[in-house]
C-alpha positions as CSV (number, residue, x, y, z in Angstrom):
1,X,9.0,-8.2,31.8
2,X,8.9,-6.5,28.7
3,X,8.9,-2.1,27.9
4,X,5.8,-1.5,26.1
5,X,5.1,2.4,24.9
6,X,1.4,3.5,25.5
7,X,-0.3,5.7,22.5
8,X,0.8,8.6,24.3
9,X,4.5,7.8,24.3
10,X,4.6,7.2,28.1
11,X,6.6,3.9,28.6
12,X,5.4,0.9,31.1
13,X,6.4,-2.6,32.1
14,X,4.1,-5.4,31.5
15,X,4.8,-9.0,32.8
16,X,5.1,-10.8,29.3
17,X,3.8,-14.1,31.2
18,X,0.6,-13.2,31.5
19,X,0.1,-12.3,28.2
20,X,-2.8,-14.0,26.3
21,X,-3.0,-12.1,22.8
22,X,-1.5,-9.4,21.1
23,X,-3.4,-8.0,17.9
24,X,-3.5,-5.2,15.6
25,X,-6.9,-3.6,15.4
26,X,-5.1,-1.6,13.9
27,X,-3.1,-0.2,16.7
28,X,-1.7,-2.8,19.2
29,X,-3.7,-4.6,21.7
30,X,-1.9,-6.6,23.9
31,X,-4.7,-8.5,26.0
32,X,-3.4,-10.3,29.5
33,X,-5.2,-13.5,31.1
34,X,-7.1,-11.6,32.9
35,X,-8.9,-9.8,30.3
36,X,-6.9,-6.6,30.9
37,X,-5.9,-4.6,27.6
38,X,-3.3,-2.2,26.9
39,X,-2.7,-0.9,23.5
40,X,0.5,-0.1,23.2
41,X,2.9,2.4,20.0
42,X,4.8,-0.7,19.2
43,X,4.1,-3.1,16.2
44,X,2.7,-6.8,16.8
45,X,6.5,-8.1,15.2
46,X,8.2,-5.8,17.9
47,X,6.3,-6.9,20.9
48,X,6.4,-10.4,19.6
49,X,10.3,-10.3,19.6
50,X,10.2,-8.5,23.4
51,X,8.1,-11.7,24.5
52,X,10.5,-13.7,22.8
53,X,13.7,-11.7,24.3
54,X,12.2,-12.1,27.7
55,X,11.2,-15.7,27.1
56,X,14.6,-16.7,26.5
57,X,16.3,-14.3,29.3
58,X,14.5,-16.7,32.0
59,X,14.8,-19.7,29.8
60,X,11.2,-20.5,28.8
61,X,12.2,-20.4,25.3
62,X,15.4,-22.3,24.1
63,X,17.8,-21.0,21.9
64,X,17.3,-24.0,18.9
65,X,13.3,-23.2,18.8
66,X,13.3,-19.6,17.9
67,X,16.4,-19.6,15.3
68,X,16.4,-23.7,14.3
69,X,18.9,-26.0,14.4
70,X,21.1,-25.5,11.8
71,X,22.6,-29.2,12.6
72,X,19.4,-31.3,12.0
73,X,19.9,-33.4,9.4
């Protein structure tokens, strides 16, 4: 779950799984899988790091993908 800001500064949770898109038109629009929108205060790079927050809290997302692998050869 992710806290999203509508326009109007009132704060909500959105389930960052069911997220399908997230645009700037040019204020956010985050759309969900079922077709739902919310457009939301915060920038497309902040809710992108949110998902990615989230993604990693419930280990969807590993560490090594989202910073690298500063071991690779």
């Amino acid at each position: 779950m992710i806290k999203v800001s509508r326009l109007n500064g009132k704060g909500f949770i959105l389930n960052a799984l069911y997220i399908e898109t997230v645009e700037s038109f040019p204020d956010t629009t985050i759309t969900l899988t079922n077709g739902k929108k919310y457009v939301v205060k915060e920038s497309e790079d902040t809710v992108l790091q949110l998902i990615i927050k989230f993604y990693q809290s419930v280990n969807l997302l590993g560490q090594q993908l989202v910073e690298g692998n500063e071991n690779e050869e």
